[in-house]
N, C-alpha and C positions, 0 to 999 in steps of 0.2 A: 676591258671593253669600254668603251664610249656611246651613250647616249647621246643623239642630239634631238633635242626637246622643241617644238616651233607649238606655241599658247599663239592661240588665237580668240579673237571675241569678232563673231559673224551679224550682220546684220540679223531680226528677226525674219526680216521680209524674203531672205535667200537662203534661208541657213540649210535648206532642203536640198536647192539646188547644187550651194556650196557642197554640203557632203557629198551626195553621186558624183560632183565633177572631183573632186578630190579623190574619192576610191573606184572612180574610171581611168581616171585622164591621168591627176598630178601626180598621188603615190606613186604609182607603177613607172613613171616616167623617173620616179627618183631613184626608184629600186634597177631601173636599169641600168645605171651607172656605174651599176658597180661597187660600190663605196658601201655597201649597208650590206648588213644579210638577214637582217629581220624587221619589221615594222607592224607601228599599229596607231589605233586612231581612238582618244578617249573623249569622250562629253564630260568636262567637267559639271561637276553637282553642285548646286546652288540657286541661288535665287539674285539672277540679274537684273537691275532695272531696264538693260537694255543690251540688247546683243543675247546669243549663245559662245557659251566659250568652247572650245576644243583644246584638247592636247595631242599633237603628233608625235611618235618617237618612233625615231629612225636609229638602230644599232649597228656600229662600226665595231669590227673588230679589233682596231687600232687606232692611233692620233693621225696616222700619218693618211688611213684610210680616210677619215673626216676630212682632213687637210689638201685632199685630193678635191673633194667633194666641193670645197669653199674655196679653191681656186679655177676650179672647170666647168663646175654646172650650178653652182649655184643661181650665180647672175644671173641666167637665162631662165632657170624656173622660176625665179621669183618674180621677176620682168613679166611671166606668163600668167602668175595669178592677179598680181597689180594692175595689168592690164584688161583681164576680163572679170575682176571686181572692183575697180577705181572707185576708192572712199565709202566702201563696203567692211571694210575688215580690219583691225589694229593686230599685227602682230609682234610676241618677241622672242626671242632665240636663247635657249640655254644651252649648257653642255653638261652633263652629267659623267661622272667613271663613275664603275661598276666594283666595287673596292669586293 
């Protein structure tokens, strides 16, 4: 199995709103693609000077299922969070197996 990991560090000012639109809107929109059969949403722990961080993981059962994902939907979701949080948010993308 393949984890794919998206770390994020949310403004303080939105970080409320961010999470509801992320476990209304963006999850679910990713879950339906097909490509995942499990997800979930973590708050990293710590002491930021600025921002909240999160961890997203989204579990594929396969490469090939990820590789679906990162040629067909990706663009258009990330396009969707960039643009209704523009210079709100830094994120970055891992990939994990599940050895």
């Amino acid at each position: 199995m393949i984890i794919y990991n998206v770390t994020i560090n949310i403004d303080n000012d939105i970080h409320l709103e961010w999470l509801e639109w992320m476990r209304a809107i963006h999850i679910p929109e990713v879950m339906q693609t097909g490509c995942f059969i499990e997800s979930k949403i973590c708050k990293i722990i710590g002491d930021e000077e600025t921002g909240i961080n999160y961890a997203i993981q989204y579990t594929a059962q396969t490469m090939e299922h990820y590789d679906s994902y990162k040629a067909n939907h990706s663009p258009s979701l990330q396009k969707k969070v960039t643009e209704k949080y523009p210079g709100k948010f830094v994120a970055f993308r891992t990939l994990l197996e599940v050895l």
